[in-house]
KOLZA-895736 format. One record per residue: residue in one letter; x, y, z of N, C-alpha, C in turn. Coordinates in steps of 0.2 Angstrom, whole numbers, plus 2048, in hexadecimal, padded with zeros to 3 digits. Layout:
BEGIN
('A' (X Y Z) (X Y Z) (X Y Z))
...
This chain:
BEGIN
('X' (5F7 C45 637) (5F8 C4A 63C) (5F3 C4A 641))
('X' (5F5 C4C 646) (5F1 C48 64D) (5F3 C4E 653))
('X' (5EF C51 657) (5EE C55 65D) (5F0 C4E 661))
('X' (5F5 C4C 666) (5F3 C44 66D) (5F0 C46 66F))
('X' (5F2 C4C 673) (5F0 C4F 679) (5EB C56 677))
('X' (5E7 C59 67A) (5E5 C5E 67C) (5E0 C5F 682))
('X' (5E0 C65 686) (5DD C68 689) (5D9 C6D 688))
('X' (5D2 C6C 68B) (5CD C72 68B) (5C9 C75 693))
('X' (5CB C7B 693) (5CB C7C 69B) (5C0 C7C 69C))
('X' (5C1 C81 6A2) (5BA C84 69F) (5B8 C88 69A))
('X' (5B0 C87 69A) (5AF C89 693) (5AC C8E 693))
('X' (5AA C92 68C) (5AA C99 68B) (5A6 C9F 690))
('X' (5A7 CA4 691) (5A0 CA7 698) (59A CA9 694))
('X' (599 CA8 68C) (595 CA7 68A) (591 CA2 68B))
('X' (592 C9C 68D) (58E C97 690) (58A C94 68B))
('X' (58D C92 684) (58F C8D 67E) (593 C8A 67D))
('X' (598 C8A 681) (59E C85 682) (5A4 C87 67F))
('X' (5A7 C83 67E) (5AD C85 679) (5AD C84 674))
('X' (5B0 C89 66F) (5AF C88 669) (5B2 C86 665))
('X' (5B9 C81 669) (5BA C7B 665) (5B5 C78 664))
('X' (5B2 C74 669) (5AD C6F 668) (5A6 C70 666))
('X' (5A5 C77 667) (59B C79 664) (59D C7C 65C))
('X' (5A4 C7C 658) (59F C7D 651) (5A1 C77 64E))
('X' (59F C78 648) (59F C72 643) (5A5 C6E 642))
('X' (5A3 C67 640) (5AA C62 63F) (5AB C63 636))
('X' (5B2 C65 637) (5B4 C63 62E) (5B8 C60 62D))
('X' (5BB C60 627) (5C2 C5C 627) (5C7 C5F 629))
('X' (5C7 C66 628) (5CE C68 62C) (5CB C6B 635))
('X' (5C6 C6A 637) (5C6 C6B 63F) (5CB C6A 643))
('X' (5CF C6C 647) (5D5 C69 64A) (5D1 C64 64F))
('X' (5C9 C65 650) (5CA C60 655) (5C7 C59 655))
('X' (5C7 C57 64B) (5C9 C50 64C) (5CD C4F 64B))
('X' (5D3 C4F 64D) (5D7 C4C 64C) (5DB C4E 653))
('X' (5D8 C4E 658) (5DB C4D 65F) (5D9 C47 662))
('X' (5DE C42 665) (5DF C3C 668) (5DE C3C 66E))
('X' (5DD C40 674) (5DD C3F 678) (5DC C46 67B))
('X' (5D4 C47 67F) (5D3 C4E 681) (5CF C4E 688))
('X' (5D5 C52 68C) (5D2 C57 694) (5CD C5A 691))
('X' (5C9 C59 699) (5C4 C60 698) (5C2 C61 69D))
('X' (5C3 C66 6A2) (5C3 C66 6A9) (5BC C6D 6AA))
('X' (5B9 C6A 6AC) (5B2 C6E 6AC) (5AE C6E 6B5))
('X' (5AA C75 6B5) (5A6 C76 6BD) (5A0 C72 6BB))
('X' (5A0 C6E 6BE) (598 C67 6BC) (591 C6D 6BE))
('X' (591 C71 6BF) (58D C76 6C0) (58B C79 6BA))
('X' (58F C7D 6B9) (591 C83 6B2) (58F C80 6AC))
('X' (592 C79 6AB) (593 C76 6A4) (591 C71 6A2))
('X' (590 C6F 6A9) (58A C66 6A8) (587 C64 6A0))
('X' (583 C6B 6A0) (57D C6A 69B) (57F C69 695))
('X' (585 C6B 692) (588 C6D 68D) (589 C65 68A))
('X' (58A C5F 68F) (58C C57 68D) (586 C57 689))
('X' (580 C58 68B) (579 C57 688) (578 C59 683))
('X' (57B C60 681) (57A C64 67D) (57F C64 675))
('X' (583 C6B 676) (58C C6B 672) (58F C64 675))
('X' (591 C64 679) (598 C60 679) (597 C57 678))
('X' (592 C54 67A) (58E C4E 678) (590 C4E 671))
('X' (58D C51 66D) (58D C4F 665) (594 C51 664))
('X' (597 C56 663) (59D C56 662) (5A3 C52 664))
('X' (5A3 C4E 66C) (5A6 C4B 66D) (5A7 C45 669))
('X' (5A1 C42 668) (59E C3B 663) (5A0 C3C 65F))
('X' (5A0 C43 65B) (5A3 C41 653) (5A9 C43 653))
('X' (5AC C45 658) (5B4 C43 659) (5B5 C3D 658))
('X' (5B3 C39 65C) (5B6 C30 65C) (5B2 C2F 656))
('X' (5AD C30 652) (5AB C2C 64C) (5AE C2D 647))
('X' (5AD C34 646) (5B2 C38 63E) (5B7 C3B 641))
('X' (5BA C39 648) (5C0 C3D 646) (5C6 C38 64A))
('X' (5CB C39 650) (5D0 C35 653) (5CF C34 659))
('X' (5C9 C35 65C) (5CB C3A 665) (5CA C2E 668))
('X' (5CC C2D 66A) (5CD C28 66F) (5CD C28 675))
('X' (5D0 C2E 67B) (5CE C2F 681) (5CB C35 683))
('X' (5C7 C36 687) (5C3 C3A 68A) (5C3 C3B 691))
('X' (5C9 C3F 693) (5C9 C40 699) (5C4 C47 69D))
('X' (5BE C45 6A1) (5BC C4A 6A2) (5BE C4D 6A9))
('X' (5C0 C50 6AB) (5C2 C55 6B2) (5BC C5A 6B7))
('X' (5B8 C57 6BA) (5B5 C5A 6BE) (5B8 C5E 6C3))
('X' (5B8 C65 6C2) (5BC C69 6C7) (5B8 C6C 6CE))
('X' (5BB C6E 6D3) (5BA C70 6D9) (5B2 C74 6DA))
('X' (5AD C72 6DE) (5A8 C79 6DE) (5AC C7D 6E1))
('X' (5B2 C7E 6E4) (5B2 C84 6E7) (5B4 C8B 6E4))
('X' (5B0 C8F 6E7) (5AD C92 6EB) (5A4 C91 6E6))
('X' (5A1 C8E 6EC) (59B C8D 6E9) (596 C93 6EE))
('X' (590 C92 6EC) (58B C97 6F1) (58A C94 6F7))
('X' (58B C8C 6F9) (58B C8C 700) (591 C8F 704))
('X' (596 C90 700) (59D C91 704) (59B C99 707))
('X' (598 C9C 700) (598 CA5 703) (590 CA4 706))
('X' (58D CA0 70B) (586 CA1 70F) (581 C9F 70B))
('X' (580 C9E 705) (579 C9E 701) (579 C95 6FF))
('X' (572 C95 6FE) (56F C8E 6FD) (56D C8E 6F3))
('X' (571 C89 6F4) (572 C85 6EC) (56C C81 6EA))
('X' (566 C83 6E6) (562 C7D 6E7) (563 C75 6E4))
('X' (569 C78 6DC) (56A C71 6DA) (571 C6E 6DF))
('X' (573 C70 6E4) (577 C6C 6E6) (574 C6B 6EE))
('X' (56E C6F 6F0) (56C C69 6F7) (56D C62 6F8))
('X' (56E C5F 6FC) (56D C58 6FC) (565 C56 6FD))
('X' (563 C4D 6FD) (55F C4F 6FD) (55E C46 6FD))
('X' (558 C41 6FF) (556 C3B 6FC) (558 C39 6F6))
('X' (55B C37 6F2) (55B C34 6EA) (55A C2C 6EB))
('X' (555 C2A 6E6) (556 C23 6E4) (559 C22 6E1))
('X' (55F C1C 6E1) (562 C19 6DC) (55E C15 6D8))
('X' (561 C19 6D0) (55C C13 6CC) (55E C0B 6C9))
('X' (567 C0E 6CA) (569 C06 6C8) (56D C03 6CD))
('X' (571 BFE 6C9) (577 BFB 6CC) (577 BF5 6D3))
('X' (579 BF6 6D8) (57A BF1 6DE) (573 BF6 6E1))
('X' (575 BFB 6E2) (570 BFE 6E7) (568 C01 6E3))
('X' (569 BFE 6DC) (561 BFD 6DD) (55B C00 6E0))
('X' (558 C04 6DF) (553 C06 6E4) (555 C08 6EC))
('X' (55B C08 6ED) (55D C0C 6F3) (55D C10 6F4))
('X' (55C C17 6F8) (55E C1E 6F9) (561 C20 6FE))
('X' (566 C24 6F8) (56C C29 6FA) (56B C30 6FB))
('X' (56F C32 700) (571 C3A 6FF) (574 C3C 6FD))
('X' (573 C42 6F7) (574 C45 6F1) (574 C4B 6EE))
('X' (575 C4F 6EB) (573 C56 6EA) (570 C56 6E4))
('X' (569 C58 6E4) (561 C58 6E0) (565 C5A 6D7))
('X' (56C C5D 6D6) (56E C5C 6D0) (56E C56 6CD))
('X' (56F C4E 6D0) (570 C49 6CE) (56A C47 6CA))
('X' (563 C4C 6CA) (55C C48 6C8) (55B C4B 6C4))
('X' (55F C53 6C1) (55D C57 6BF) (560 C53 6B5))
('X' (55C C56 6B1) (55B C57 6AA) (565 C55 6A8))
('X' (567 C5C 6AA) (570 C5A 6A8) (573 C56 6AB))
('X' (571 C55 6AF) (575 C4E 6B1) (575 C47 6B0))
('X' (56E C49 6AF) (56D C40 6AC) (56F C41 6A5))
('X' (56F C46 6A1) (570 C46 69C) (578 C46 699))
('X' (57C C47 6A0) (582 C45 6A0) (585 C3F 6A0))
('X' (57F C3C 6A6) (57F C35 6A6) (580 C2F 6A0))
('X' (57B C32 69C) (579 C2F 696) (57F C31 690))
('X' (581 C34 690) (587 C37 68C) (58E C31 68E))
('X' (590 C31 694) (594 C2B 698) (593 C25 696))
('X' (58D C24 697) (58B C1C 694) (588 C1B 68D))
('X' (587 C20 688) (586 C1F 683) (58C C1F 67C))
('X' (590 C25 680) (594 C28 67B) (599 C21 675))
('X' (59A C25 670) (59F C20 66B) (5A6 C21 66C))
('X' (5A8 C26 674) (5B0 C26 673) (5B1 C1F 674))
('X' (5B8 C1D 676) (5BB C17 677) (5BC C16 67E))
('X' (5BE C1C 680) (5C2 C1A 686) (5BF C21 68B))
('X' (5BC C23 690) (5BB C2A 693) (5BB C28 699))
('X' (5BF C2F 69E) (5BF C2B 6A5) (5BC C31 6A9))
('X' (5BA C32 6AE) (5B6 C37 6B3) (5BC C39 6B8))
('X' (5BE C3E 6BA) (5C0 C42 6C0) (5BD C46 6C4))
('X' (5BF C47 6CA) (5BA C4A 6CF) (5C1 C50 6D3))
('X' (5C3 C55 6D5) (5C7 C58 6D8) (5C8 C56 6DF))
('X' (5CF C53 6E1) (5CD C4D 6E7) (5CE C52 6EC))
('X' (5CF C59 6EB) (5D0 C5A 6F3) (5CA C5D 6F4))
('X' (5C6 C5E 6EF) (5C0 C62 6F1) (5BA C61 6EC))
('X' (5B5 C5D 6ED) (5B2 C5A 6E9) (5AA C56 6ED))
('X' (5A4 C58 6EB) (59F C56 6ED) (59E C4F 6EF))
('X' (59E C50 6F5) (59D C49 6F9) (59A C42 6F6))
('X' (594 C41 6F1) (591 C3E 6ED) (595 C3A 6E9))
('X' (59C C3E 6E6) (59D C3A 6E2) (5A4 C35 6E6))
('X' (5A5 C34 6EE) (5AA C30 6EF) (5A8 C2A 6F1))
('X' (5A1 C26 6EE) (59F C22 6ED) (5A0 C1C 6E5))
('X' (5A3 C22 6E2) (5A3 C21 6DD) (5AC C20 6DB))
('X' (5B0 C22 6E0) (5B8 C23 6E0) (5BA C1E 6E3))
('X' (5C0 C1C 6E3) (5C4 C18 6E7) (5C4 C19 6EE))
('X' (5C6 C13 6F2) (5C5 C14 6F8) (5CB C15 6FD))
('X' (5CF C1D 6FF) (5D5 C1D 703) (5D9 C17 706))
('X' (5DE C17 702) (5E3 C11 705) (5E4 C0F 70B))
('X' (5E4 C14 711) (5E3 C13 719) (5DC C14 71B))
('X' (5D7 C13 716) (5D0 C13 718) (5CE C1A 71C))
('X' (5D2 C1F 71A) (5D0 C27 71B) (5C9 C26 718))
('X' (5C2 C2A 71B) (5BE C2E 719) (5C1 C33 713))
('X' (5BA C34 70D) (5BF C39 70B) (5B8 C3E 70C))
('X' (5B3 C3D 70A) (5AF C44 70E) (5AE C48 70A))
('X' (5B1 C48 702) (5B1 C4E 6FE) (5BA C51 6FD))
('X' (5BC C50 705) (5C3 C52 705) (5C8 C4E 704))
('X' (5CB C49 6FF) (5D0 C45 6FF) (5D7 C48 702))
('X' (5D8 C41 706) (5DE C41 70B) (5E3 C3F 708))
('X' (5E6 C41 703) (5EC C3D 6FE) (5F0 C43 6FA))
('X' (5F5 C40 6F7) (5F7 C46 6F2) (5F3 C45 6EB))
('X' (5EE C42 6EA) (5EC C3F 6E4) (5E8 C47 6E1))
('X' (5EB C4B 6DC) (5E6 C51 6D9) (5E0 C4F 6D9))
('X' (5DF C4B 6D4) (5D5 C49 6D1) (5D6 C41 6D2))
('X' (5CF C41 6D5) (5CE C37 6D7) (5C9 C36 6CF))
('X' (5CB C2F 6CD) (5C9 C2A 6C8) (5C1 C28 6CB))
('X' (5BC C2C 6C8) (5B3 C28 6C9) (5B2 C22 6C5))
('X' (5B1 C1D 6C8) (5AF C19 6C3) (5A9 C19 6C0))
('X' (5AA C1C 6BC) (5A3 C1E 6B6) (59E C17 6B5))
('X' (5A1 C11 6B5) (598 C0D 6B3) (596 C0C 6B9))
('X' (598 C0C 6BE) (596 C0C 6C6) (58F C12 6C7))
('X' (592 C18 6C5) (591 C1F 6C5) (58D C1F 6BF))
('X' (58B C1D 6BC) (585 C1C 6B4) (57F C17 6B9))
('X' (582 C12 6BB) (57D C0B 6BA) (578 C0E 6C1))
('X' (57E C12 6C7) (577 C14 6CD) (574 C1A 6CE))
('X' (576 C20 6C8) (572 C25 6C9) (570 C26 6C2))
('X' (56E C23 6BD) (56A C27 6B6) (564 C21 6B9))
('X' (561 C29 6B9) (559 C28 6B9) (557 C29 6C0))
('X' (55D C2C 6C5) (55B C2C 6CD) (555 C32 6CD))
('X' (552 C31 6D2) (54D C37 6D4) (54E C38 6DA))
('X' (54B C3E 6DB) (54A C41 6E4) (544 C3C 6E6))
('X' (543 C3A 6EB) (542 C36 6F0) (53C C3C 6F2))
('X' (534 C3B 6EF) (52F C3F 6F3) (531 C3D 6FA))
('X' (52D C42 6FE) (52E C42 706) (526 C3D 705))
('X' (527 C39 70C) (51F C34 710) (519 C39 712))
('X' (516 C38 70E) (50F C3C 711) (50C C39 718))
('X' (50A C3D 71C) (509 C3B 722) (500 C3F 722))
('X' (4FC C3A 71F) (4F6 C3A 720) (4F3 C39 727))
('X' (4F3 C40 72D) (4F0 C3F 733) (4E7 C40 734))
């Protein structure tokens, strides 16, 4: 007996997650024995939780229990506090250093969430974890500019700006692209100008 499919939306407004995945694993849990699991989350709200609850619960999913895909869904900020006038601190953009990959020591513009604690912590969850198989989305019509570095490139070579020009609902990140040029990124100190 085996769950293929399931879906898990956003998680609770207690802000412990879901309580499939934050209590305990037994033998009769329903959630080992799910093969394949949505989980469509605000990268904002819930980041943390991969570092925290859903990190270790995910893993002993695929160890002691059936899970084999991992599909994660990054949903829309909107309506975020830029939209209603007010300034976000972890989503300003900003210098980042890349610390892996082709671009190596290059710096990008970025929103100062990418250096923070949950996120690399996210990072590390991506490229550590014991699932088999997990794949990243981004919501293509609306979706933080940073990550379309990381997505396919528009078939007529449309910009996509954040805003995908397609009927495609969510675009595919490639995660070890996405792992290899920002775990361990930093903000970029500004040059001291000793006059």
């Amino acid at each position: 007996m085996f769950y293929y499919d399931f879906s898990l939306g956003k998680a609770c407004l207690t802000g412990k997650g879901d309580p499939f995945l934050t209590g305990s694993l037994t033998r009769v849990a329903p959630r080992q024995y799910v093969r394949n699991l949505t989980m469509r989350f605000e990268i904002k709200e819930e980041i943390y939780l991969f570092g925290e609850a859903y990190g270790t619960a995910l893993n002993q999913m695929a160890e002691e229990g059936k899970l084999q895909h991992l599909r994660l869904e990054i949903g829309s900020p909107f309506p975020s506090l830029e939209f209603w006038g007010y300034e976000d601190e972890l989503f300003v953009y900003d210098n980042i250093r890349v610390a892996g990959g082709k671009g190596k020591g290059m710096v990008i513009s970025g929103p100062i969430l990418l250096t923070k604690t949950p996120f690399q912590n996210f990072l590390r969850f991506l490229d550590e974890s014991k699932i088999p198989k997990i794949t990243l989305w981004v919501d293509a019509g609306d979706h933080s500019k940073f990550w379309c570095q990381f997505h396919r490139v528009h078939q007529k070579g449309r910009a996509c700006d954040g805003e995908w020009k397609g009927r495609a609902r969510c675009l595919k990140i490639h995660c070890p692209s996405l792992v290899k040029a920002l775990r361990g990124a930093q903000v970029v100190e500004p040059a001291r100008n000793d006059c």
